[in-house]
C-alpha distance (Angstrom), angle and dihedral (degrees) to the residues before:
residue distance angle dihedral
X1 . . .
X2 4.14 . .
X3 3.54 108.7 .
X4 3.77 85.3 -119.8
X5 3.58 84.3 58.7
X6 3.53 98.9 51.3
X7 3.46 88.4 48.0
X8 3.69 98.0 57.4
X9 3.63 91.5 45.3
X10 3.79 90.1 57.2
X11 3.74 89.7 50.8
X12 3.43 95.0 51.3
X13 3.82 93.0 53.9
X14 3.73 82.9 50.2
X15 3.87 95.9 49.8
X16 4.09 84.5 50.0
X17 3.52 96.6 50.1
X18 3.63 103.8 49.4
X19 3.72 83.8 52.6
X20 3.17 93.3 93.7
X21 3.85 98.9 53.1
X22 3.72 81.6 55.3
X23 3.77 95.5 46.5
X24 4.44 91.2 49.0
X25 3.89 77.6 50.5
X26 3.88 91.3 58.0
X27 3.07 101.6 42.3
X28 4.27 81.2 61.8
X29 3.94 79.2 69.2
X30 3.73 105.6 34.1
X31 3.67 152.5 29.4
X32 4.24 110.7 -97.9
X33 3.66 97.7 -118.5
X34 3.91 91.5 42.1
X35 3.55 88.3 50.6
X36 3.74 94.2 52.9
X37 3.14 91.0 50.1
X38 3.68 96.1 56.1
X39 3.19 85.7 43.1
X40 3.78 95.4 66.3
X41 3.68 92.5 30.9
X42 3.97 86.1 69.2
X43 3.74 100.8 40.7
X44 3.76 87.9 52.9
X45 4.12 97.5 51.0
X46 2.54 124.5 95.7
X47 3.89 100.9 -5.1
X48 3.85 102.0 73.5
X49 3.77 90.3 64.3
X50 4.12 79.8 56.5
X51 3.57 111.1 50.6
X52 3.62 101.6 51.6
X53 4.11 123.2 -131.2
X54 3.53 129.2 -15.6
X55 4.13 105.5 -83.4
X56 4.25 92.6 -152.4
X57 3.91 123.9 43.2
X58 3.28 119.8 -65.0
X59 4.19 91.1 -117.7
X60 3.93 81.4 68.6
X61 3.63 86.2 56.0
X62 3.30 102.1 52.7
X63 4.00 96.1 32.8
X64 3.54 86.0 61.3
X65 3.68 104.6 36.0
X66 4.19 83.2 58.0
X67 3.87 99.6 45.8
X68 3.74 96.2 39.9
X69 4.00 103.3 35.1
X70 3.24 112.0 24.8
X71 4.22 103.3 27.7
X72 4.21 88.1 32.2
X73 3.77 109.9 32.4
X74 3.94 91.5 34.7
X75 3.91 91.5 50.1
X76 4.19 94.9 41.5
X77 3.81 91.1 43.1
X78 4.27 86.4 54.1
X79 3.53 99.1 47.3
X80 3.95 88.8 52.1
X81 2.87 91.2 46.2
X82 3.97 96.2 47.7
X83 4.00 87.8 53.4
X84 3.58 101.3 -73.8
X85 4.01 97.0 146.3
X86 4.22 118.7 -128.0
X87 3.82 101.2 -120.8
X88 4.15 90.6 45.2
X89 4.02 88.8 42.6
X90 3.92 88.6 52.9
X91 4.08 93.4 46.9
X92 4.38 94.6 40.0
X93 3.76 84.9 46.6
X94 3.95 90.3 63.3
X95 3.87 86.2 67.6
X96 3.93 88.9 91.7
X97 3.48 93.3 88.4
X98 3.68 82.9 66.6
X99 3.11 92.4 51.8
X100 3.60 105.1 40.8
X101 3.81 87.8 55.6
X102 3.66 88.9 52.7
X103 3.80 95.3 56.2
X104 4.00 90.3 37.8
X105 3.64 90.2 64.2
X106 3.73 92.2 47.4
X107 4.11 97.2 51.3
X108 3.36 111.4 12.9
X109 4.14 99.9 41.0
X110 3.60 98.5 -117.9
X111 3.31 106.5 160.4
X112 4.21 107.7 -162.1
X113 3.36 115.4 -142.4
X114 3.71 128.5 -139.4
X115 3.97 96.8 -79.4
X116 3.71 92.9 52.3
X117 3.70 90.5 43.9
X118 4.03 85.2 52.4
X119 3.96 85.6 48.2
X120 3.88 91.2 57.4
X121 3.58 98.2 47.7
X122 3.78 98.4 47.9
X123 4.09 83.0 44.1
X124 4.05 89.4 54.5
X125 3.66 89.5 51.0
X126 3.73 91.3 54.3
X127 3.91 85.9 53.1
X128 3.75 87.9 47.4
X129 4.07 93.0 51.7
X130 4.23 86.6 45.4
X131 3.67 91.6 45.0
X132 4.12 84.8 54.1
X133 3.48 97.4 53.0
X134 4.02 99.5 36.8
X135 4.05 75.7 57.3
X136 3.69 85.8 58.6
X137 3.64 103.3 45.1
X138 3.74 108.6 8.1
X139 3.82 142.9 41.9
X140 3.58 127.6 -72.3
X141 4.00 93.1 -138.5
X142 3.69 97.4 45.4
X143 4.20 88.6 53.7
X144 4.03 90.9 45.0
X145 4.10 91.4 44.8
X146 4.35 86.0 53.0
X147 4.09 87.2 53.1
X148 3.38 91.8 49.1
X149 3.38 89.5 54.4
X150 3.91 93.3 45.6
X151 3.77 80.8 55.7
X152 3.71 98.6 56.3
X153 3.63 87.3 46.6
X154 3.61 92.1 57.4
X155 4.19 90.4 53.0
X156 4.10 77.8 45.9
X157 3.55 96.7 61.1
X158 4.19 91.8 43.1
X159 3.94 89.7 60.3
X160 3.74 91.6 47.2
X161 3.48 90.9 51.1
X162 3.28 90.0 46.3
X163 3.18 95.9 49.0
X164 3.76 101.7 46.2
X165 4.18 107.0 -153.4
X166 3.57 115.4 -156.6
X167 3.92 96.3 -156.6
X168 3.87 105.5 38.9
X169 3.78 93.3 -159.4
X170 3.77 96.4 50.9
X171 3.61 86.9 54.3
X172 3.76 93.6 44.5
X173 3.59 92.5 48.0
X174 4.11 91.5 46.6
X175 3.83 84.3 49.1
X176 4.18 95.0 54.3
X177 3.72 86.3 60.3
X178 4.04 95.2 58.3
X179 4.00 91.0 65.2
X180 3.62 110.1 46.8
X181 3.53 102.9 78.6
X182 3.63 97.7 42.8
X183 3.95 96.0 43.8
X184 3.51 85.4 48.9
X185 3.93 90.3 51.9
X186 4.00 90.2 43.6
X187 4.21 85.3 53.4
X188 3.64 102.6 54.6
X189 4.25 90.9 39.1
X190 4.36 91.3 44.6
X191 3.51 101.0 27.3
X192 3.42 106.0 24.2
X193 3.75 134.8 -130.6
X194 3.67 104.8 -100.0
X195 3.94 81.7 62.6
X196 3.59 97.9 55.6
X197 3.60 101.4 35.8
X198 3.88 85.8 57.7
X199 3.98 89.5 43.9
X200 3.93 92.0 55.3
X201 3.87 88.8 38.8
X202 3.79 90.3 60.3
X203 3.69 92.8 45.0
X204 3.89 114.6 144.2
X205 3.31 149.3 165.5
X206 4.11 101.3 -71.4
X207 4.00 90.4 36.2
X208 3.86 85.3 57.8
X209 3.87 95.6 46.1
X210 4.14 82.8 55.0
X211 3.41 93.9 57.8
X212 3.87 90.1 38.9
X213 3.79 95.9 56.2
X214 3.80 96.8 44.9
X215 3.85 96.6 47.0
X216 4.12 99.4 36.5
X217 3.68 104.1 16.1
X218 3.75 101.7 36.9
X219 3.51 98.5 23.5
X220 4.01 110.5 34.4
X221 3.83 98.6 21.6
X222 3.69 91.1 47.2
X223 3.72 100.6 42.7
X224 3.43 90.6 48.7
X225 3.26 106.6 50.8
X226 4.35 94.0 41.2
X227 3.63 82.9 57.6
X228 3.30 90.9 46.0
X229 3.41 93.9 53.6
X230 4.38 93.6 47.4
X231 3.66 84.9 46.5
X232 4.40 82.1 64.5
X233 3.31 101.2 27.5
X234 4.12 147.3 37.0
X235 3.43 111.3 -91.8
X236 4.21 92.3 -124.0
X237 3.81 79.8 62.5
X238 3.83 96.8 50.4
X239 3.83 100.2 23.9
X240 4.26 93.1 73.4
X241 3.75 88.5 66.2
X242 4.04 97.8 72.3
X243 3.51 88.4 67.0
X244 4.07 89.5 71.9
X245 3.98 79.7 69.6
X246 3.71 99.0 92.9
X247 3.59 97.4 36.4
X248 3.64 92.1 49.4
X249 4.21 80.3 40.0
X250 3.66 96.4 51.6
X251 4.01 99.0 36.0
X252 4.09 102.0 52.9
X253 4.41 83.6 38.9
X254 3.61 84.4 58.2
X255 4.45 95.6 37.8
X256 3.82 89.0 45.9
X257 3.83 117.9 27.7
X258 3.90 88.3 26.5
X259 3.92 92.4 -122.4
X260 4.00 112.4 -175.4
X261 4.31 103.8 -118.4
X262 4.10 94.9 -154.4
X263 3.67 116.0 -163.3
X264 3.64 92.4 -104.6
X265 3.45 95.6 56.9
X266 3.97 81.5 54.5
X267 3.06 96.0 52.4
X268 3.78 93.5 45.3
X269 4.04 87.5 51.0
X270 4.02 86.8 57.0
X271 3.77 93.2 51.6
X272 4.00 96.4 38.3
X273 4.02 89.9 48.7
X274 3.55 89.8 42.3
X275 3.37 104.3 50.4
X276 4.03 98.0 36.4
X277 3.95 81.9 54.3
X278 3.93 87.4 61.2
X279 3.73 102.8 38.6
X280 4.39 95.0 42.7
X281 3.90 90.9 35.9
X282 4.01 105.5 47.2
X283 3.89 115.7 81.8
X284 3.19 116.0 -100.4
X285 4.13 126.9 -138.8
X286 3.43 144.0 -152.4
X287 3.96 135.5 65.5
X288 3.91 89.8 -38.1
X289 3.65 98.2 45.5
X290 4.07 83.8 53.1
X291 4.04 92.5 50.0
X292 3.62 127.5 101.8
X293 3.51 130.0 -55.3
X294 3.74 131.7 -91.4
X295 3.88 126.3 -134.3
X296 3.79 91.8 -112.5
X297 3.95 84.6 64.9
X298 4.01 103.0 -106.7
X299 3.85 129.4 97.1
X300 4.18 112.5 -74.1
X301 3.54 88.1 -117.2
X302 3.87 101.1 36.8
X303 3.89 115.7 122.4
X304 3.68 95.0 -119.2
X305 4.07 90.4 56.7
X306 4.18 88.5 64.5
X307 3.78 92.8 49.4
X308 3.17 89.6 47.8
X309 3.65 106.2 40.9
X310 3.37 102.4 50.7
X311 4.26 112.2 15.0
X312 4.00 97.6 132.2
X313 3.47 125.2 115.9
């Protein structure tokens, strides 16, 4: 890659992981699932009315738009908001290469060889060391809500596969609208609309950057420029990048909401990274592996095509 490309893949990885010190600031100013929604709400307007029609069927759309922002962003957003600290929430997340692997091998065929195999075990033993120390500093349903979000990713990144998008920010974009309506729904039935209607009454100016960095910044100006970047390059070459994420995550939680980084959550980081770098990295084989070819230049059901079509928080 361009040094200019490397560059802005870096940032990107930044921008995503310091999404989540913005998000635990949001949720200061509003319910989860009404901040999702918002969340969506922006990314969506005005930029559907910009990017022209949907380029996969609209079942992808919708598939998607469930698993990954209603099921994943509604679940994450929870378990913040139910204790689940920023830095930990951006390492746990990570698990969905784990999980996407898992599901690959059940409908697309992959069949993961030994290395990938390796990569998932040393991966679950990072979850095991973060699940110890959330136990010792953090709540039990927060860390079980983020890994059910990891999960839905995982089923996220199978559809996308699946599906194949030849402009990753038109599909993005297309997804954002699938959410709002239902998150909305989900807020004024779970949370109640006293709540939100006294959440959007005491709107201001920092509550509105939130929402502004994790719909345009996050969301559009990421997107964008990671498909950007697999539009240029292989996604092996781009794919690596994502892992930056938690570091990024865990580094500006602890600069900026002064979270405590224990050894074992080190140590978890090193096995997480580690192992997600094995199981999204490695090749993957089988009747999927074999199919046709993406437009970020590897197989549609290659490893490096999920972390790479789908790796923001």
């Amino acid at each position: 890659m361009r040094p200019v490309h490397t560059a802005l893949a870096v940032l990107v990885a930044a921008v995503w992981g310091f999404n989540f010190v913005v998000i635990q600031i949001g949720l200061g100013h509003f319910p989860p699932l009404l901040l999702s929604a918002l969340r969506f709400l922006a990314a969506a307007l005005p930029a559907v009315f910009f990017v022209g029609r949907p380029k996969v069927a609209w079942k992808w759309v919708l598939g998607v738009g469930a698993a990954l922002g209603i099921a994943k962003f509604g679940l994450l957003f929870t378990g913040m908001a139910a204790g689940m600290p920023a830095g930990l929430s951006s390492l746990v997340l990570q698990v969905q290469a784990v999980f996407t692997a898992v599901f690959a091998a059940a409908v697309l065929r992959e069949r993961p060889g030994r290395v990938r195999l390796a990569g998932m075990g040393v991966a679950l033993a990072g979850i095991a060391v973060a699940a110890a120390d959330s136990g010792a500093s953090g709540p039990v349903l927060g860390f079980t809500l983020v890994v059910a979000a990891a999960a839905c990713w995982g089923v996220s990144n199978v559809l996308t596969r699946r599906a194949a998008p030849p402009d990753a920010l038109n599909f993005m974009v297309w997804v954002c609208t699938v959410p709002v309506l239902p998150l909305f729904a989900l807020s004024l039935l779970l949370e109640g609309p006293e709540r939100d209607l006294a959440a959007l009454r005491g709107l201001d100016w920092s509550g509105a950057a939130v929402i502004g960095y994790v719909a345009w910044v996050s969301t559009v100006f990421g997107f964008g420029a990671w498909g950007y970047l697999l539009r240029r390059y292989p996604a092996s070459s781009v794919a690596p990048f994502s892992l930056l994420v938690p570091v990024f995550g865990m580094s500006s939680a602890a600069l900026v909401l002064g979270e405590q980084v224990s050894g074992l959550r080190w140590l978890a980081a090193l096995l997480l990274v580690g192992g997600v770098a094995l199981t999204s990295l490695t090749p993957a084989r089988g009747a999927a592996a074999a199919g046709g070819r993406t437009g970020s230049g590897v197989s549609a059901g290659s490893p490096a095509a999920g972390a790479a079509a789908s790796p923001a928080p």
